[in-house]
C-alpha positions in Angstrom: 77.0 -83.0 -35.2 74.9 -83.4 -38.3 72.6 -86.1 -38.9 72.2 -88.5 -41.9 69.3 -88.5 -43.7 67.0 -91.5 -44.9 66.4 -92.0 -48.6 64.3 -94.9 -49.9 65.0 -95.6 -54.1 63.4 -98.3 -56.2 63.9 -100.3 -59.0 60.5 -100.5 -60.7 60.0 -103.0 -63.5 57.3 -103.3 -65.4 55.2 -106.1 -67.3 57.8 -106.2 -69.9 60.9 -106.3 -67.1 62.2 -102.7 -68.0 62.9 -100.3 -65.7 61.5 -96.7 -64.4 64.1 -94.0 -64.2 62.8 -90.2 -64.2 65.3 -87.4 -65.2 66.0 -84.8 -62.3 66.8 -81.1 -63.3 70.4 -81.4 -61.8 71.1 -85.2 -61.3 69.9 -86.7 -64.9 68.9 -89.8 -65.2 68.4 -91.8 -62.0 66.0 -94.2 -60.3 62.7 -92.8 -58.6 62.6 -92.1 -55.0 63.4 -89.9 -51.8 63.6 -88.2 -48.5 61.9 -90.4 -45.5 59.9 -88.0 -43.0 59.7 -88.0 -39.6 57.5 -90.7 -38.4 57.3 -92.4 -41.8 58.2 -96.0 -42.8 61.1 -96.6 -44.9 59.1 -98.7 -47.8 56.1 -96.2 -47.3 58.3 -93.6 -48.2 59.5 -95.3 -51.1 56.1 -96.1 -52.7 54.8 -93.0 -51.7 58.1 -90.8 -53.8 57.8 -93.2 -56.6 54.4 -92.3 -57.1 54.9 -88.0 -56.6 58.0 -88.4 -58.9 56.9 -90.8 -61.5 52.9 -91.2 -61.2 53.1 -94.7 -60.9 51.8 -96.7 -58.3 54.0 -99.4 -56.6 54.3 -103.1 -54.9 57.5 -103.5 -53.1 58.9 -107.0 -53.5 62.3 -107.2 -52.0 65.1 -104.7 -50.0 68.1 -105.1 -52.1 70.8 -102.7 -49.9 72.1 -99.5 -48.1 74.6 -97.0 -50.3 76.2 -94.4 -47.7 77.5 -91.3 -48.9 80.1 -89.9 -46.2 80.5 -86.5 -47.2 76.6 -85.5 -47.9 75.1 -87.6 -44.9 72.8 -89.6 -46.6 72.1 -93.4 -46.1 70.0 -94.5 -49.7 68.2 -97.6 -49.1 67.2 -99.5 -52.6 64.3 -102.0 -53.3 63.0 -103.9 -56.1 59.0 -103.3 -57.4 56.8 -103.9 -59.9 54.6 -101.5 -61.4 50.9 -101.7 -60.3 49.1 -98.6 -61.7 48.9 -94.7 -62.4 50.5 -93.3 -65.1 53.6 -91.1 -66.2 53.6 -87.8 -64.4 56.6 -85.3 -64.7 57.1 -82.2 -62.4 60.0 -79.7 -60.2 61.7 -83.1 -59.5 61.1 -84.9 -63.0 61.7 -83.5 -66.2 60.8 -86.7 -67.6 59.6 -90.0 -67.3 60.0 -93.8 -68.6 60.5 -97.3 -68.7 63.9 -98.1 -70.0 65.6 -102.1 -70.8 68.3 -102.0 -68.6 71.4 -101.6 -71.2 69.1 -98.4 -72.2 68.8 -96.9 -68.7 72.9 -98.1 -68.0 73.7 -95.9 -71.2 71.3 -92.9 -70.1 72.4 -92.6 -66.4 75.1 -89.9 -66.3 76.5 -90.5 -62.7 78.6 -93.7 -62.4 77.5 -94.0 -58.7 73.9 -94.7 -59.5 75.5 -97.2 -62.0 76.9 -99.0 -59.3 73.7 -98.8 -57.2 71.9 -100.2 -59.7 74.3 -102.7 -60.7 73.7 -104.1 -56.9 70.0 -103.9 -57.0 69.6 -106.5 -60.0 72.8 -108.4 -58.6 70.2 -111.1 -56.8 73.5 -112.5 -55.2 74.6 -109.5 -54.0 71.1 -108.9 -51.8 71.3 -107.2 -48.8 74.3 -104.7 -50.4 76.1 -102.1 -48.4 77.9 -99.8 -50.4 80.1 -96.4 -49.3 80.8 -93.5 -51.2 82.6 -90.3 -50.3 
């Protein structure tokens, strides 16, 4: 039986309320974030991925939900941040990096899954979400 794995994503906004995507060599555009290890936190995770992916530093400030993918095993936890430091850093896992307004960053995300995920997260009424995809 295989076991789900643990993702924490965020929805970084900065002092002028846009957002912080980073573009992933297969994925495209999509919100920072990633795998939680053994022994680690779930918004320690998050804040610590933001900051390898992006270079930005992180406050966490609300959970917003749970997407499940089925098929892949993965639960992906999402949160809402503000940006607190660092600065843009790109690598294997980020091709690039930015702040985006959010009609910007709904026209530049490819998938329409991480549409809907995001859709949620700025959805205030919507808080806690729980989402399932196949």
């Amino acid at each position: 039986m295989q076991q789900y794995r643990i993702t924490g994503c965020a929805v970084v906004y900065d002092d002028a309320q846009r957002i912080l995507l980073k573009k992933d060599p297969e994925r495209g555009w999509e919100l920072p974030g990633g795998h939680v290890t053994s022994h680690e936190p779930i918004p320690d995770a998050v804040i610590r991925e933001v900051k390898e992916e992006t270079g930005i530093e992180i406050e966490l400030s609300k959970f917003c939900g749970i997407s499940q993918n089925v098929r892949d095993h993965v639960c992906h936890t999402f949160w809402l941040a503000n940006a607190v430091g660092g600065a843009f850093a790109t690598g294997e896992e980020s091709l690039e990096v930015g702040f985006f307004t959010i009609d910007e960053a709904m026209g530049i995300i490819g998938r329409e899954d991480f549409r809907e995920e995001l859709r949620k997260c700025l959805d205030d009424q919507a808080h806690p979400f729980y989402m399932v995809f196949d």
